[in-house]
C-alpha positions in Angstrom: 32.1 5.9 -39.0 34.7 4.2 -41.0 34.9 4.1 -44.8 34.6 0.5 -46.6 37.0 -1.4 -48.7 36.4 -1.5 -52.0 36.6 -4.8 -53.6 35.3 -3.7 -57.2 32.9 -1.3 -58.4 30.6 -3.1 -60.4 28.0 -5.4 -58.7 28.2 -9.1 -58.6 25.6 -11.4 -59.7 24.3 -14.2 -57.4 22.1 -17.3 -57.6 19.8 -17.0 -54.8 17.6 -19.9 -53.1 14.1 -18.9 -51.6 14.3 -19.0 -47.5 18.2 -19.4 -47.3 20.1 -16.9 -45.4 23.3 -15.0 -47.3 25.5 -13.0 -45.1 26.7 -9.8 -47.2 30.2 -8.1 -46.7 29.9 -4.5 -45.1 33.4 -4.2 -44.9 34.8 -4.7 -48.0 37.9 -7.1 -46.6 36.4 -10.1 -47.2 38.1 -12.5 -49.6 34.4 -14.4 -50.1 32.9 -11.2 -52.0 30.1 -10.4 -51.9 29.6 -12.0 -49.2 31.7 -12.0 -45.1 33.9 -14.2 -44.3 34.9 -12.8 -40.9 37.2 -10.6 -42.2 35.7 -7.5 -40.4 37.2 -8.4 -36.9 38.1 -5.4 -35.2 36.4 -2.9 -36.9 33.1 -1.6 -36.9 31.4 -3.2 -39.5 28.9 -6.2 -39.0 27.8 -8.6 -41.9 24.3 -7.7 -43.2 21.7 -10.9 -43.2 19.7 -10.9 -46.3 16.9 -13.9 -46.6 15.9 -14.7 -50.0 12.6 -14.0 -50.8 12.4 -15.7 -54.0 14.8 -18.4 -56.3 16.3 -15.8 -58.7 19.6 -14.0 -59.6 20.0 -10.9 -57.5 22.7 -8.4 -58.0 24.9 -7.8 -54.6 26.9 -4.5 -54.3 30.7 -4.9 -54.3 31.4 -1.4 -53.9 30.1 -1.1 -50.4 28.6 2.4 -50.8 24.6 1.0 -51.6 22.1 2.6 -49.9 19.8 -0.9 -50.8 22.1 -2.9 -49.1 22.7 -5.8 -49.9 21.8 -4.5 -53.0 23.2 -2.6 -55.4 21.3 0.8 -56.0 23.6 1.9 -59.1 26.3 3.6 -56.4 29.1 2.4 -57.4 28.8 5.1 -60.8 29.4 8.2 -58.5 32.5 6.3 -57.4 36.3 8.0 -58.6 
């Protein structure tokens, strides 16, 4: 399996609306981060679909190494 892009190691807060469907960048190409913007063509990587469960302000991983994707999981800090 490939290796991700790294946009940015910190994650990146986001506004989230109950019910509404976000599509998160696996990939780490997309200009759009967190989230895809179709940049992963030809490769292996898909977009993840998250559905909002609640209004809030999640925090989505930028640094593409999560195990909670879309989430961050605090990754990004065993990063070089």
């Amino acid at each position: 399996m490939s290796t991700p892009d790294i946009p940015q190691k910190t994650p990146l807060p986001v506004d989230v609306e109950e019910g509404r469907k976000y599509f998160w960048c696996s990939c780490g190409k997309s200009d759009r981060q967190p989230f895809c913007d179709g940049s992963h063509q030809g490769t292996e990587f898909l977009p993840l679909t998250y559905v909002a469960e609640t209004t809030r302000t999640l925090y989505f991983c930028a640094c593409k190494h999560t195990r909670g994707a879309p989430l961050c999981d605090g990754s990004h800090n065993a990063l070089d």
